[in-house]
N, C-alpha and C positions, 0 to 999 in steps of 0.2 A: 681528494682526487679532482683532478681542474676535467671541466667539459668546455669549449665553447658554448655561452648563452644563445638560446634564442633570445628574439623579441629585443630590438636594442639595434642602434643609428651611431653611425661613428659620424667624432664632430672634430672641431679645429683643435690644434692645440695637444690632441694624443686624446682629448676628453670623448668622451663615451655616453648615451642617453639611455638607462634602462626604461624599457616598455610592458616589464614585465607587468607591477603593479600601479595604481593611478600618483601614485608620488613620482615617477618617470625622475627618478635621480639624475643628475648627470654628476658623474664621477672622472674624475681627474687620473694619469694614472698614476698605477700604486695607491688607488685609495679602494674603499668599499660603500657598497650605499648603503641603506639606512638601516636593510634587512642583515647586514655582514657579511649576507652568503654571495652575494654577486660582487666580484671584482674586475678594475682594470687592468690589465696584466697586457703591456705594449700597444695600449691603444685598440685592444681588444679585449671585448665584457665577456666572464668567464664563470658561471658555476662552479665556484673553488670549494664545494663541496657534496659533487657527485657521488650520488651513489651511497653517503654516510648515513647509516641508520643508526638514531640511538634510541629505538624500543622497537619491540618487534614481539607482539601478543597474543596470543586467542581469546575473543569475547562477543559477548553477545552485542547483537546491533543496537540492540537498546540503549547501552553503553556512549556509542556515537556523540550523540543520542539521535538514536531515528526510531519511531514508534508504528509508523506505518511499511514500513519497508520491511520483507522479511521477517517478523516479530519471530522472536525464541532462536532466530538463527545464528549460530556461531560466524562469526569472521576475523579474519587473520588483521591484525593494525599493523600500522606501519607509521614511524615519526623521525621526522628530521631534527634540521639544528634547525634556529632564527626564527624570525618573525617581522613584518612591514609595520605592525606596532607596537605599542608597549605600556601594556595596561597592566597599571599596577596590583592587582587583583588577581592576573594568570596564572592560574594552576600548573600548568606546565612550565613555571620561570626558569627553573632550573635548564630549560633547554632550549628556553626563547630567548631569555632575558640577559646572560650570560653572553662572553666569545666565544664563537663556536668551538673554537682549537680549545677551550677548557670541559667541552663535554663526551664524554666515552663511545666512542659511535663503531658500528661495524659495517664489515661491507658483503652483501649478497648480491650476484648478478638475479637480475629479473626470474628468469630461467628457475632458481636456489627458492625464489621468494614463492614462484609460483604453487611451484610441486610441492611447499611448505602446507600453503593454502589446502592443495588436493588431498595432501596426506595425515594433517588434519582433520579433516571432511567440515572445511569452511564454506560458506556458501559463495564469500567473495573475499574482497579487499579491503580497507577502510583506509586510505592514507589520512593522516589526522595529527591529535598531539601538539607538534609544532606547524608553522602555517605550509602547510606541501605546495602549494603553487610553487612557492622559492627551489623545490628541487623537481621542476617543469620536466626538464629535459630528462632525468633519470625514470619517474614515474609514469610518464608517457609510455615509456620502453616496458614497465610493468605493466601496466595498462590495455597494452597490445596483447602481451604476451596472457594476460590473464584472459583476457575476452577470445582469443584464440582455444581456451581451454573450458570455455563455457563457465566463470566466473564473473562474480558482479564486481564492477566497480565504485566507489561509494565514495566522494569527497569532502571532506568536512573543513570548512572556508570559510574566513572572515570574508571575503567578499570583495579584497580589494584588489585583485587583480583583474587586469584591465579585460577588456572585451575581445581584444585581437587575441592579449594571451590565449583566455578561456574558450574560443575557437578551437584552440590547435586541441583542446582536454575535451569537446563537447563529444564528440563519434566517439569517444569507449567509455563514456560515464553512464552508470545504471542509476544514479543518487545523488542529493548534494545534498549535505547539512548547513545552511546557511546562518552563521550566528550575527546577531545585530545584540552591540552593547547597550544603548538605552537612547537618550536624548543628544542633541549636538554638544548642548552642553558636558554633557558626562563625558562624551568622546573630546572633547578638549580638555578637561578637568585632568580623567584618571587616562585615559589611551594613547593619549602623544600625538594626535593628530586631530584633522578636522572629521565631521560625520559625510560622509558622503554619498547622504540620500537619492539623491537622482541616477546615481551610479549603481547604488545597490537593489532600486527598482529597477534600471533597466535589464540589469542581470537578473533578476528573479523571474522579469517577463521574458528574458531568453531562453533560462532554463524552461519554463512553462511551455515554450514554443515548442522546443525542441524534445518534449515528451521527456524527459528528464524527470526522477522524482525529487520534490523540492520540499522539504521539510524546514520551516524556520525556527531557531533556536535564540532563546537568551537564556546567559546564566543570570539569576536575583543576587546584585548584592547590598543587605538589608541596611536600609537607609543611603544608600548610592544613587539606585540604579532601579529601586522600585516605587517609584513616583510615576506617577498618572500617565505623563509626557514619555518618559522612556521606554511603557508598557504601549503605549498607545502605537512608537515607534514600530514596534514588532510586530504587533496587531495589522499597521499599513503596509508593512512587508511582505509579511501573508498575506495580503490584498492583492496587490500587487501583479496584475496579470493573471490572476486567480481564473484559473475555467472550471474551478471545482478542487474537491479533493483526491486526488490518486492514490489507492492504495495497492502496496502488492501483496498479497495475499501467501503464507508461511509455503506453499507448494507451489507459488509460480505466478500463476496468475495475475494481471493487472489490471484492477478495474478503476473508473473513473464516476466520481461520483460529482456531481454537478452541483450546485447550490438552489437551481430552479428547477431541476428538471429531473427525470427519473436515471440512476445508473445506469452504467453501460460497461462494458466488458472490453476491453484495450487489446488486451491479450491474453489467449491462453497458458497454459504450463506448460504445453509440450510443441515443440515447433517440428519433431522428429518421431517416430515410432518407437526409436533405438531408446531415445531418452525417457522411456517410462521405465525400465529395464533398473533405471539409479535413483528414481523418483523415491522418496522415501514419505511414511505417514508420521507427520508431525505430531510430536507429545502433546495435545488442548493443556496449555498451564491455566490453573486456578486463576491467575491476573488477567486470562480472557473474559473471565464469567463476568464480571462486574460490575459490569451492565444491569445482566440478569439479577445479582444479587441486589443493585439497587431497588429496580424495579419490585422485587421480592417486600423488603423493608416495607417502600413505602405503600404499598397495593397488598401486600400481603399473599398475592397470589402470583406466579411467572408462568410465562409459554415460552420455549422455544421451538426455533425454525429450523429447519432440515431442507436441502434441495436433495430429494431422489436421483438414487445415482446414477439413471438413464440424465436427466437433465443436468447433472450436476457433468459426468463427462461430456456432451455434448455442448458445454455454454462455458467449461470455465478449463477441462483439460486438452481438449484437442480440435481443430478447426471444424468447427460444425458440416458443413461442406463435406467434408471424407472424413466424417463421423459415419453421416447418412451413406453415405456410400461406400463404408466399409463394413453396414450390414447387412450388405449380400455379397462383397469381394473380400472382406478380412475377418470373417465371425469370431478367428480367434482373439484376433487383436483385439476386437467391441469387448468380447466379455473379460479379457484378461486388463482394459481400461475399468471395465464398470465393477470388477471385482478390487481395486485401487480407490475406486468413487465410495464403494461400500466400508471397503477398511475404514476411510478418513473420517467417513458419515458416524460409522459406527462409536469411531473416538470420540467427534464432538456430540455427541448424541450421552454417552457417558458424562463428559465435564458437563452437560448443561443439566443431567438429573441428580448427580452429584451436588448442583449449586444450588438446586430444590429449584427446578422447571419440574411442574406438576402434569405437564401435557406441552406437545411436542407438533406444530402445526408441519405438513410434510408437504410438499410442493415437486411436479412431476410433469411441468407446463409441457417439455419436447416432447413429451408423450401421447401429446394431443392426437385424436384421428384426423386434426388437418394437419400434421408433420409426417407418421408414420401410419400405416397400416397397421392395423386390429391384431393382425398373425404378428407382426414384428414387437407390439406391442406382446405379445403373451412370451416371445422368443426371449425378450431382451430387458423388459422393464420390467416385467412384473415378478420374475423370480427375483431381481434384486429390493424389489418393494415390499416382498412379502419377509424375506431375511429380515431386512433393516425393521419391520414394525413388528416384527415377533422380537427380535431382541429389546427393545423402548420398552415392550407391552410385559414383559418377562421381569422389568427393573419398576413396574407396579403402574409405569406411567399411562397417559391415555394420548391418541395418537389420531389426530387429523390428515385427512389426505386429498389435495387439489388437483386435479387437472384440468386445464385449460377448455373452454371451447364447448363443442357436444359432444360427451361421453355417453352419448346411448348404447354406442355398438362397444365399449369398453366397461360397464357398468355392473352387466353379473360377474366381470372377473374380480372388479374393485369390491363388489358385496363379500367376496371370497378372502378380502385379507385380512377379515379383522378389524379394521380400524373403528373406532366408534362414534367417526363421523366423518361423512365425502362432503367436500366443497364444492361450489359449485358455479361457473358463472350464468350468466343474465339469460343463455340462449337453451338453460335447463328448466323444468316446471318443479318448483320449492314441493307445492302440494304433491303431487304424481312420489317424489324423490323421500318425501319424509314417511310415508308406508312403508318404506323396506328399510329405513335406516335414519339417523340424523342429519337433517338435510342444515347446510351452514351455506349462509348466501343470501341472494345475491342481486344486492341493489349494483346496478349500472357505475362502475366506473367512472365513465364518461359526465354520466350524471352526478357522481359527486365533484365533477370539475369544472362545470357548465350547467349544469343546473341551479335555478334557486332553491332555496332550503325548503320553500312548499313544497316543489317539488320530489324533492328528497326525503320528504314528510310521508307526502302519499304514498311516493313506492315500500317507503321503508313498512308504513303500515297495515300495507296488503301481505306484506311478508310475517308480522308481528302478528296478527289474528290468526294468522295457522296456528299459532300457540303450541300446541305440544310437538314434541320433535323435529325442531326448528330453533338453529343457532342465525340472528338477525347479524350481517355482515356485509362488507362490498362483494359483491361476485369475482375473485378473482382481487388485485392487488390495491390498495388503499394507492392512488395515485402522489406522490409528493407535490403534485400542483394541486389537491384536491384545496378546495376551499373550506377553510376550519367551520366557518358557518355551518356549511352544509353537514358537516358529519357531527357538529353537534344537535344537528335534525336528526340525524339517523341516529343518537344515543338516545334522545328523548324520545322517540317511538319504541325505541328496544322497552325503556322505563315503562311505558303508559301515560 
């Protein structure tokens, strides 16, 4: 099916300049450029294969491959004809490497593709396969229509198309899987063209700009492409603009994680009230523990972490903002959020004692008496606190519980749930706190991050002589700027 091409200069001669990808062909007419799929047809550049799909799938995003985006979620693929290179190695040759007029394609209007999507219960899109920039102008129109319908968009790209192009694709992209083959060399050897390093940083630092999630991909191929220089390629790729790691989390969420500094929360999962209504609680697969089960191996002992589902809806499902204010104007909404926080909790709470987490630290920071009042706290967190650690505590585990700040005026409810040790930060008294329970805490934060290690010696050690009933820990969250120095002060105190 012929479209007019975007991106593309008409020149002397009937000859034609495409802009799509950085090879900017210019084509004579009646000829095709490098890709096949864009032709000259009277002096004008043409997508002479709109709209032709030859694969159209349901898979996991993994698949993509994208490993932080969605993880366990289903999405619908989608694959064209052609390709801007020709590496002899592609797995998809059959639909790259070939004319396109030799490959079996079908055609779905947008529209067909979407409601494919919906009635699967795909999370999003993936165009992918063969290279999708080449079919701009079709996918665009899916693109639209998919983000119109609350779907993710997700692009998987060699990279080469130009910047002007990938403008007109940035406003509906949820995703990019950026693949980089290895060294210049190997992109001259086996890919048919040159490496075009400066290009593909500059795009990686747009996508980063523009909040886009950016995922770098190589495939290994052994004794090619896995030599020092070609790993090291990918490696600067991922550099590359880098303000951290982004991940989206299986229910929505999007947080940013930094490489110097402590996480942050991008975005919640729900931008709407209506949209928890379709919210569903994700399966925890055994490939999430793995962590844990390292940890396990080599320590021989594991903890998992819990956010309570007062803090967990307030920080990661719905605008904190009119959270708070929908605990006195929407009470149904707060508990029919924090009963969705409890589900989720309750799942990962299972896969993590399932993978042998012996003890289960619980965290409950928005619950602090500087966020909410004492009454709202008994209204709205603590029924969901007391749920979630009788179920941990029922699967044999043992079960920590933090909240932020001074919990004096919240403290006989927290004796009340059971847990077999309250945490606690810097502005509570360890001694007073270890008579009625296991006091876990609470060397200064701050001081593990600015302080020197004497320092962090002494505090740690006034903590350490209370001896019994007394877990020695930072009050509150081990900082990611914390200085290693320092907190191996605080281990040696724990020791003696």
């Amino acid at each position: 099916m012929l479209r007019e091409a975007c991106c593309y200069e008409r020149l002397s001669e009937g000859r034609v300049r495409c802009n799509l990808c950085i090879r900017r062909c210019t084509i004579g007419e009646g000829e095709r450029g490098f890709c096949r799929v864009r032709g000259n047809r009277g002096g004008r550049l043409y997508n002479l294969y709109y709209g032709e799909l030859s694969s159209f799938s349901v898979d996991y995003v993994e698949k993509t491959p994208l490993y932080l985006f969605y993880p366990n979620h289903q999405f619908l693929n989608l694959g064209g004809v052609g390709c801007n290179l020709a590496c002899e190695f592609c797995l998809a040759w059959n639909i790259t490497q070939v004319e396109p007029e030799e490959v079996r394609t079908s055609r779905l209007t947008p529209e067909q593709i979407v409601s494919a999507a919906i009635a699967t219960r795909c999370r999003g899109i993936v165009y992918t396969h063969s290279e999708p920039t080449l079919n701009l102008e079709f996918y665009l129109e899916v693109m639209k229509a998919a983000r119109e319908r609350g779907l993710k968009n997700v692009l998987a790209t060699n990279g080469y198309v130009t910047l002007e192009a990938f403008s007109m694709l940035e406003p509906y992209l949820d995703a990019v899987a950026l693949t980089v083959k290895g060294s210049a060399e190997f992109y001259s050897r086996r890919c048919g063209f040159t490496y075009a390093r400066e290009h593909l940083h500059a795009l990686a630092e747009r996508i980063r700009r523009a909040g886009i999630h950016l995922e770098v991909v190589m495939v290994l191929v052994p004794n090619e492409n896995d030599d020092e220089a070609s790993v090291a390629e990918a490696v600067e790729l991922a550099k590359r603009g880098d303000a951290g790691i982004t991940i989206t989390l299986d229910f929505g969420a999007k947080l940013l994680i930094p490489s110097k500094s402590m996480p942050r929360v991008l975005s919640v999962a729900l931008s709407s009230k209506e949209e928890l209504s379709s919210l569903e609680v994700p399966e925890v697969g055994e490939e999430k523990m793995a962590p844990l089960k390292l940890l396990l191996e080599s320590e021989g002992f594991a903890a998992g972490n819990l956010r309570m589902p007062f803090t967990f809806a307030a920080t990661l499902l719905y605008p904190l903002e009119s959270f708070l204010l929908d605990l006195n104007l929407d009470k149904r909404f707060v508990h029919e959020l924090l009963d969705y926080a409890l589900r989720y909790n309750l799942e990962l709470a299972r896969a993590m004692l399932e993978a042998g987490a012996e003890l289960i630290f619980t965290e409950d920071p928005s619950a602090s008496s500087s966020v909410i009042s004492p009454s709202h706290y008994r209204e709205f967190a603590y029924p969901y606190e007391k749920r979630l650690i009788r179920e941990i505590k029922s699967r044999g585990a043992k079960v920590v519980l933090h909240i932020c700040g001074d919990v004096s005026a919240l403290l006989e409810d927290m004796l009340t749930l059971g847990v077999d040790a309250i945490s606690v930060d810097e502005s509570m008294d360890m001694a007073a706190l270890r008579k009625k329970t296991v006091a876990w805490g609470n060397v200064s934060p701050s001081l593990l991050v600015n302080g020197s290690p004497e320092e962090v010696a002494e505090a740690s050690r006034e903590i350490a002589e209370l001896r019994s009933g007394v877990v020695l820990s930072s009050g509150c969250v081990v900082p990611g700027n914390a200085k290693p120095e320092n907190l191996l002060a605080m281990v040696a105190a724990a020791k003696g």
